[in-house]
C-alpha positions in Angstrom: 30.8 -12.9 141.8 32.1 -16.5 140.8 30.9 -17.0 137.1 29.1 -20.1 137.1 29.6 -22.4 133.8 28.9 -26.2 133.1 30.5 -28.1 130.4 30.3 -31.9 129.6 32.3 -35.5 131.0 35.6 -34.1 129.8 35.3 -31.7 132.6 33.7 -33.7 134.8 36.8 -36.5 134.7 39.2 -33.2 135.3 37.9 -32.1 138.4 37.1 -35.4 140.3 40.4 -36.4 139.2 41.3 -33.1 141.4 39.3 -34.2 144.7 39.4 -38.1 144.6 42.7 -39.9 144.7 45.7 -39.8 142.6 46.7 -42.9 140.8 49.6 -45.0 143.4 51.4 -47.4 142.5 53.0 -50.4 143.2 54.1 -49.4 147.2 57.1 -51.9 147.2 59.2 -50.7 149.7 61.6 -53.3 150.4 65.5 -53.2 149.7 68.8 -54.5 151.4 72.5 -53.5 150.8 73.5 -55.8 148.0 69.8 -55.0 146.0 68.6 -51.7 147.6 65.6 -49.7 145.9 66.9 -47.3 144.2 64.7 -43.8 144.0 65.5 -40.8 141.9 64.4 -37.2 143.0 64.1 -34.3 141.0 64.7 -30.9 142.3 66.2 -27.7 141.9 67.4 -26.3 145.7 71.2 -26.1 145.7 73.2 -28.3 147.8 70.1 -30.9 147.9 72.7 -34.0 147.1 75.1 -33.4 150.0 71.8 -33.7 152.3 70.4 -36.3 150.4 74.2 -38.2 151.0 73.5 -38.3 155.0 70.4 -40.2 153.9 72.2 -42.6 151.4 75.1 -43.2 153.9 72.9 -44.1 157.1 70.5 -46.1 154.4 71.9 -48.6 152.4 68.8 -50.5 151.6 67.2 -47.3 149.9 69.3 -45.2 147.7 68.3 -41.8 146.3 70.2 -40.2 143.9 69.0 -36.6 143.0 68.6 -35.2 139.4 69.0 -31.4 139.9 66.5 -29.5 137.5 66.8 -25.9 136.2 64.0 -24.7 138.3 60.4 -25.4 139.4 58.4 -24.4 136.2 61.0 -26.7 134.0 61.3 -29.3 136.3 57.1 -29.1 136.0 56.5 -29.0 132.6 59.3 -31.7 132.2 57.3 -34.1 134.5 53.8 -33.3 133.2 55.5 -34.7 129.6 56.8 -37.6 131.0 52.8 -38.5 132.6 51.5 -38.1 129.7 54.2 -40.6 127.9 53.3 -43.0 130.7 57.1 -43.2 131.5 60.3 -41.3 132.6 58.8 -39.8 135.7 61.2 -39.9 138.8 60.5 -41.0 142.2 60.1 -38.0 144.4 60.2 -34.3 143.1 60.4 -30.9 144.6 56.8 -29.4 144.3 56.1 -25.4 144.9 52.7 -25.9 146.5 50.5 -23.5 144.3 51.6 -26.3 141.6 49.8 -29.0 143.3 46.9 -29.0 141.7 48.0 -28.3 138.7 50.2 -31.9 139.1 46.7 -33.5 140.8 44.3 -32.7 138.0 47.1 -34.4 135.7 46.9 -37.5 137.8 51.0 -36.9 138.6 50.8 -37.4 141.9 50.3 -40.7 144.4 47.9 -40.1 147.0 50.0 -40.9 150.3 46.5 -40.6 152.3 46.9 -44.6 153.1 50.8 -44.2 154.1 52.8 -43.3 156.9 52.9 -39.6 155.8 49.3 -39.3 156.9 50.3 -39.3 160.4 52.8 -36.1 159.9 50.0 -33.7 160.3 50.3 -32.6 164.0 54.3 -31.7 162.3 53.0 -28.8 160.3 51.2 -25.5 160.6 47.5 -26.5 159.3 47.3 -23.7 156.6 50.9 -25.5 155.1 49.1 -29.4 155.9 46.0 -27.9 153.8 48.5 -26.7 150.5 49.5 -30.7 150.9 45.7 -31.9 150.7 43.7 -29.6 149.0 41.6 -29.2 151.9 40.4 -32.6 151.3 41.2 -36.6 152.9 44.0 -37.5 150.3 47.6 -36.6 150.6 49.7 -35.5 147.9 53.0 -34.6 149.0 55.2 -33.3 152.5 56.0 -30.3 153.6 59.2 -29.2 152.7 59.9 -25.3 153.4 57.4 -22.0 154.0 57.8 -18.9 153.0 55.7 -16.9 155.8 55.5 -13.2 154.9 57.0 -10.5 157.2 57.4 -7.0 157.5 61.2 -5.4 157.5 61.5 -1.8 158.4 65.2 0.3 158.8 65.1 0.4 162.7 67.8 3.5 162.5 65.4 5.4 160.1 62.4 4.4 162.3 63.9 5.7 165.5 65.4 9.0 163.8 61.9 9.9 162.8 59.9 8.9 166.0 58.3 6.1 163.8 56.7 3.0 165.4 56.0 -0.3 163.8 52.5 -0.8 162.7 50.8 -3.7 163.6 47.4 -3.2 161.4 46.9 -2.3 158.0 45.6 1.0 159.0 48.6 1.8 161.5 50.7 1.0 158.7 49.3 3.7 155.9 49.4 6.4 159.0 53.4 5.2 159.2 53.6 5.7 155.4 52.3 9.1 155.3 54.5 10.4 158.5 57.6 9.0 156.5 56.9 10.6 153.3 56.0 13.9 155.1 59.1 14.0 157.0 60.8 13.1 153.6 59.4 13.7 150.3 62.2 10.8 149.3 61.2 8.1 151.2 58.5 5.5 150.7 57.7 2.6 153.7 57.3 0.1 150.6 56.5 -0.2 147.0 53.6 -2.0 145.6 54.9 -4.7 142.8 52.9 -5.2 139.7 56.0 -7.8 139.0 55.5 -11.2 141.4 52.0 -12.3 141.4 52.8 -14.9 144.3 53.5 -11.8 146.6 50.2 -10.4 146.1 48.9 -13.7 146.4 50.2 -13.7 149.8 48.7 -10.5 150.5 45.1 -12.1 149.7 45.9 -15.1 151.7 46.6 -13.0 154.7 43.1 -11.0 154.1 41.6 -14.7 153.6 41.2 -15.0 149.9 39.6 -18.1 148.5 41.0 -17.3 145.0 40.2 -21.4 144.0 37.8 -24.0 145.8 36.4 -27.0 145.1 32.9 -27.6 144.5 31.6 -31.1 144.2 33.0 -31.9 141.2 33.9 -28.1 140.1 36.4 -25.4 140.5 35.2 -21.7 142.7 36.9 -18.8 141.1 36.7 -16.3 143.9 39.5 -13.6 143.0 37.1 -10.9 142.3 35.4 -10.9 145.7 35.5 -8.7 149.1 38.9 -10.0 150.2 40.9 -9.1 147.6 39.5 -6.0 146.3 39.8 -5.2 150.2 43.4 -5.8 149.3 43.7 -4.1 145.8 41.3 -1.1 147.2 44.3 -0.3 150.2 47.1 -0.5 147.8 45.4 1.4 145.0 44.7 4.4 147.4 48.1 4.3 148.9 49.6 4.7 145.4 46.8 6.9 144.1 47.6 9.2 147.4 51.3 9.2 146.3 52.4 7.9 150.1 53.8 4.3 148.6 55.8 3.5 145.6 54.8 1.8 142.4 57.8 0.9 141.3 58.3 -3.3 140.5 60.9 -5.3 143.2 64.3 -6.8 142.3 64.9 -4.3 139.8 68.4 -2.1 139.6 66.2 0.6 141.1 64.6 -0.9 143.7 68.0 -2.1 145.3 69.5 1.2 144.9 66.4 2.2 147.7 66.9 -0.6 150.0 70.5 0.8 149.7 70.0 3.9 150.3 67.6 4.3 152.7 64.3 5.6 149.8 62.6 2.5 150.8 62.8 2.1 154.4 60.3 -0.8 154.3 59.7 -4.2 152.4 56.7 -6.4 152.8 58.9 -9.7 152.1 59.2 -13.4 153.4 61.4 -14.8 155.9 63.9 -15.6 153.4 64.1 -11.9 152.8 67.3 -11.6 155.1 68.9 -13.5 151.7 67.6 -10.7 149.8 68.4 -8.1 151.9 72.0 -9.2 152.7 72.5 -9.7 148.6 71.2 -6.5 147.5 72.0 -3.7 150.2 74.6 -5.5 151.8 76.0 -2.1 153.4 72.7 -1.9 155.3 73.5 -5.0 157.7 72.5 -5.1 161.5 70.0 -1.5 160.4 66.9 -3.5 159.6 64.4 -5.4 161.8 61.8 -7.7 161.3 58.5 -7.3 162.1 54.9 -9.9 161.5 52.8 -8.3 159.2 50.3 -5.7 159.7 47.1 -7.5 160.2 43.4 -6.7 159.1 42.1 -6.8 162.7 42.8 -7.9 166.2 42.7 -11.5 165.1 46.3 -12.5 164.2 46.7 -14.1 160.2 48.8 -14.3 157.6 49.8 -15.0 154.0 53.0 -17.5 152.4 54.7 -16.2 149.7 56.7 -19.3 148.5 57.3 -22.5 149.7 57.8 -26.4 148.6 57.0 -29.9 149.0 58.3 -33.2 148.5 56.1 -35.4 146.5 56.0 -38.6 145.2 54.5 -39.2 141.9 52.0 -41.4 140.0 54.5 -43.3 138.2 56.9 -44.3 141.3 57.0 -48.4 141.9 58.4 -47.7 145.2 55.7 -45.2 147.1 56.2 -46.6 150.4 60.3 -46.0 150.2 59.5 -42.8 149.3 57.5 -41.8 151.6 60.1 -43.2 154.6 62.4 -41.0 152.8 60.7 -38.1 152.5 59.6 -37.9 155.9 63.2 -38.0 156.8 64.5 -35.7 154.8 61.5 -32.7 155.7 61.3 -34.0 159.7 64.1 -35.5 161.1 66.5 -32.5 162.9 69.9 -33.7 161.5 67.8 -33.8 158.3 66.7 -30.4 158.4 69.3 -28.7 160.0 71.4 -30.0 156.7 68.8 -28.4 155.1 68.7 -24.8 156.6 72.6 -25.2 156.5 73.0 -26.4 153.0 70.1 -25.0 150.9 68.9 -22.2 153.4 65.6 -22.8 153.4 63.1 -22.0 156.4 61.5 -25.5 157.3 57.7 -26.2 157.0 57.9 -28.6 160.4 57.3 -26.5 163.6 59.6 -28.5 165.8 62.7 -28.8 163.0 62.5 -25.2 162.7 62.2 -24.4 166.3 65.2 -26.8 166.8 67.5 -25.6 164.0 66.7 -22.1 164.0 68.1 -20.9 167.2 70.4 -17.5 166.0 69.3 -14.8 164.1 70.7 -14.7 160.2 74.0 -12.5 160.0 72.4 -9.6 158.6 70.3 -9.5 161.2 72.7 -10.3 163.8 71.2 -6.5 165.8 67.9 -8.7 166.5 68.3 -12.1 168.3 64.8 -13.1 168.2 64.6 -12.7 164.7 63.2 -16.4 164.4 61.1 -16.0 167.2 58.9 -13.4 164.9 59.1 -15.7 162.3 57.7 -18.7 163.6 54.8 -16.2 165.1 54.8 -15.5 161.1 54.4 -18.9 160.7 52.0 -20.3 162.8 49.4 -17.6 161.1 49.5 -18.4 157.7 46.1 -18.8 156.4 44.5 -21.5 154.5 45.1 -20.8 150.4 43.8 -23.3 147.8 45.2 -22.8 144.5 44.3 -24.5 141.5 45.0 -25.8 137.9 45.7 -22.6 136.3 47.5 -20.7 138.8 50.3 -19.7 135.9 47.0 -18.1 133.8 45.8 -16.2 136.9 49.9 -15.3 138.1 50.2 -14.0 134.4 47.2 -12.1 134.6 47.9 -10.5 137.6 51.8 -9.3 135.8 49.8 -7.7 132.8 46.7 -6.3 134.4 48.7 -4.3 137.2 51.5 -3.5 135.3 48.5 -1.1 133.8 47.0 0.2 137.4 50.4 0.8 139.0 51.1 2.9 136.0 48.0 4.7 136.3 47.7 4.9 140.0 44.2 5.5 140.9 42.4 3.1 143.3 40.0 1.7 140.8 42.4 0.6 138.0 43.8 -1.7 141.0 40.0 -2.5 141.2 39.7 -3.5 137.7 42.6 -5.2 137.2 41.5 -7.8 140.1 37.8 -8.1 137.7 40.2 -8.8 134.9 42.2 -11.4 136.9 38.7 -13.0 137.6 37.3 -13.6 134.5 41.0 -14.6 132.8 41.1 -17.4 135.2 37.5 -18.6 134.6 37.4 -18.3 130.9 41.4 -20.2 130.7 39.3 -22.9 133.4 36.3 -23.5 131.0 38.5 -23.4 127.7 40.1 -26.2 129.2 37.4 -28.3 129.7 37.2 -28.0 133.7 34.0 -27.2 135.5 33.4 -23.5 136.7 30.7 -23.4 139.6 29.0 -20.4 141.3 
């Protein structure tokens, strides 16, 4: 049940700030060579300059000059301080979505609902458009990269044992069971008490509404049939002994992928990066697969994923916004991107257009992107909202405690704990909690 609590104008100011319009500023867009507007952008994917150098050398009238940051939680926290000084903010910044809101409700972000970018819609898969407006009319940033979730088996292990991939949820606990019968060793996948956004994605998929927005209110919605769908599965997988329990990217867990214990991984499509780093001796032996679904009716979950935003304090939204849309749409653009920073790009078309051969790792399945953007097209709508850190910590401690005691209704109670942390951190903070 969503807890329903009312507190006074303090609250009230925090949420509509949330579902109105950010604050924009002056949209000055104009430039030339000998006085260009100069933007900076903040973000943390590798190589982002050399991309961001086809911009400056094609545009001399707007130059961007990037300010690499230590990682999206710093670079965060970092701009949050410099709103609330009412100075020192950059231009642009790289913006993991499920921080969006937590940027809104701090009035960090220009509304681009009245610029260009509001005509970049049709470019994106709808649940990835909705991450960029709340579900709502204004705009807050452009899709930069997605992080669809996919299943990867080890083909050779599959075929050995007569296996075949599943393509529900209950075809894939039947798989689990026929590996660990055949050997006591292996498991098809581990569930990871370790990375709340993975989980996350695994709500998603079962369409979650962990946040909404109510008028001029927050929805808490962790603890309700979707989820403890989800929890319910895994907890009886790990309860019957058939999956592991161990945490990912551990020394352990790459020892499996290595060796063939954990012939599955519910991952992302980045996960040939992760793969390819940590069982490199299993190249060309894995496939990918879309996930397992709930029913007939194709959906999925994201697990990762940023944006390019511009924020509250930028004099130069409209320049912004022509560079942004460049830099996440146009194919040289985003082929610098994939080849530079090896990301997996939010826009259909770019990624249709620069993802034409399989990864190298899996070089054994050539339509490896083919399943992906089926991945894609799938995801599900997801709103998160201002306290996604509290919930994401809550989710670390409270199934770090029902992995370890593997029965199907500590995974229960650890999503009723996740609930009420996240409604009691929301009304502590002087936000709006609605039924």
């Amino acid at each position: 049940m969503r807890a329903a609590f009312r507190t006074g104008a303090v609250a009230a100011v925090a949420a509509a700030a949330l579902i109105m319009t950010g604050c924009s500023a002056d949209a000055g867009s104009e430039g030339s060579a000998d006085d260009p507007v100069e933007l900076t952008y903040w973000a943390w994917a590798p190589n982002l300059d050399k991309v961001v150098d086809l911009w400056n050398d094609e545009n001399p009238d707007i130059q961007v000059t990037v300010n690499k940051q230590d990682g999206g939680d710093p670079a965060i926290t970092k701009l949050l301080t410099a709103i609330k000084a009412g100075s020192g903010a950059p231009d642009l910044i790289q913006a993991e979505y499920q921080k969006i809101p937590t940027l809104v409700s701090s009035d960090a972000l220009a509304d681009l609902a009245g610029t260009s970018a509001a005509d970049l819609s049709g470019e994106f898969p709808s649940g990835v458009w909705d991450s960029v407006t709340l579900g709502g009319d204004a705009l807050y940033a452009i899709p930069q990269d997605t992080g669809p979730m996919m299943f990867y088996y080890r083909d050779d292990i599959f075929t050995q044992l007569g296996l075949t991939v599943p393509t529900t949820w209950d075809e894939y606990a039947e798989t689990a069971r026929a590996l660990h019968a055949a050997d006591p060793a292996k498991y098809l996948g581990t569930f990871s008490s370790n990375d709340a956004g993975w989980f996350a994605g695994l709500a998603q998929q079962a369409e979650a509404e962990w946040w909404s927005i109510d008028g001029d209110a927050w929805g808490v919605g962790i603890d309700e049939e979707p989820t403890q769908k989800v929890a319910d599965y895994w907890g009886g997988l790990v309860e019957e002994g058939v999956i592991d329990n161990k945490p990912m990217y551990t020394p352990e867990w790459n020892a499996a992928l290595n060796d063939g214990t954990q012939a599955g991984w519910l991952g992302a499509v980045w996960g040939p990066g992760v793969l390819s780093g940590n069982a490199a001796d299993t190249a060309g032996l894995w496939k990918a697969a879309t996930l397992p679904n709930w029913g007939s009716d194709a959906s999925n979950g994201n697990w990762g994923g940023s944006s390019t935003a511009v924020t509250s304090q930028s004099k130069h939204v409209d320049a912004a916004v022509k560079f942004a849309t460049w830099l996440n749409t146009d194919p040289d653009a985003v082929q610098a991107l994939v080849t530079e920073t090896g990301i997996y790009p939010a826009s259909t078309d770019a990624a249709a257009s620069t993802l034409s051969e399989a990864p190298e790792f899996f070089s054994n399945q050539p339509d490896f992107y083919d399943v992906a953007a089926d991945a894609a097209q799938s995801v599900a709508p997801f709103q998160y909202g201002p306290n996604v850190n509290v919930a994401f910590s809550a989710y670390n401690d409270e199934f770090a405690k029902a992995a370890e005691s593997k029965t199907r209704q500590a995974f229960l109670d650890a999503v009723a704990a996740m609930q009420q942390i996240t409604v009691d951190d929301l009304e502590s903070s002087g936000f709006t909690v609605a039924d």
